[in-house]
C-alpha angles and dihedrals in degrees: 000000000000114000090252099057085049082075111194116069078010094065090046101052083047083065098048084051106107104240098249087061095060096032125073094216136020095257088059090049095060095047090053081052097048087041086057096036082059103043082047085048102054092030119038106003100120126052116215118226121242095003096064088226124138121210127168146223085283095066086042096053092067092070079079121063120242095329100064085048096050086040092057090044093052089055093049087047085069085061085051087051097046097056082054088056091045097056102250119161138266098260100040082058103054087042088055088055094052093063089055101046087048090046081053102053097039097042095056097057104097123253100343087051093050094052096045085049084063098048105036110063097207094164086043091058091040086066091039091074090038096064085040088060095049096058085044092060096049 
């Protein structure tokens, strides 16, 4: 089994790959870097003081009703999108859009959605099989 099917340490050494090296041109390779920039943007952003944990706007949104959490899914939707862009299949796709859907649902909901928006990287994850992808494709 190659290094990056084994996930785990694998997924996180495909993060640390600069772009170029996943995607076949350079327009690919921006998308893979926006797509990263945004899932950085709504999951880890933002460094907490004292507890050494990072949260994103994601987690943030949710201060403000209905809007802050639309607003979060519209900006993992461009994830969504760039894998699109990027050629992913069919079913990478719909599986992308489960996890925000479900971000949505369980991030809306007041309090309990907000924390579990701190601690589950949905959008992470989202660029995770991307980059996956990616390799699968080489």
């Amino acid at each position: 089994m190659a290094p990056e099917a084994a996930g785990g340490d694998a997924s996180a050494a495909l993060a640390d790959r600069p772009a170029e090296s996943l995607a076949p041109s350079p327009a690919d390779a921006r998308r893979l870097r926006r797509a990263r920039r945004v899932a950085h943007l709504l999951d880890d952003a933002i460094r907490l003081p004292v507890v050494r944990y990072r949260v994103g706007v994601d987690a943030l949104a949710g201060v403000i009703p209905v809007v802050g959490d639309l607003l979060a899914t519209l900006l993992a939707l461009l994830v969504v999108w760039d894998a699109f862009r990027l050629g992913a299949r069919k079913r990478l796709l719909v599986r992308m859009l489960l996890y925000v859907g479900i971000d949505l649902l369980v991030g809306s909901v007041p309090i309990v959605g907000d924390a579990l928006d701190a601690v589950v990287k949905l959008n992470r994850r989202n660029v995770r099989l991307l980059e996956r992808e990616l390799v699968r494709r080489d």
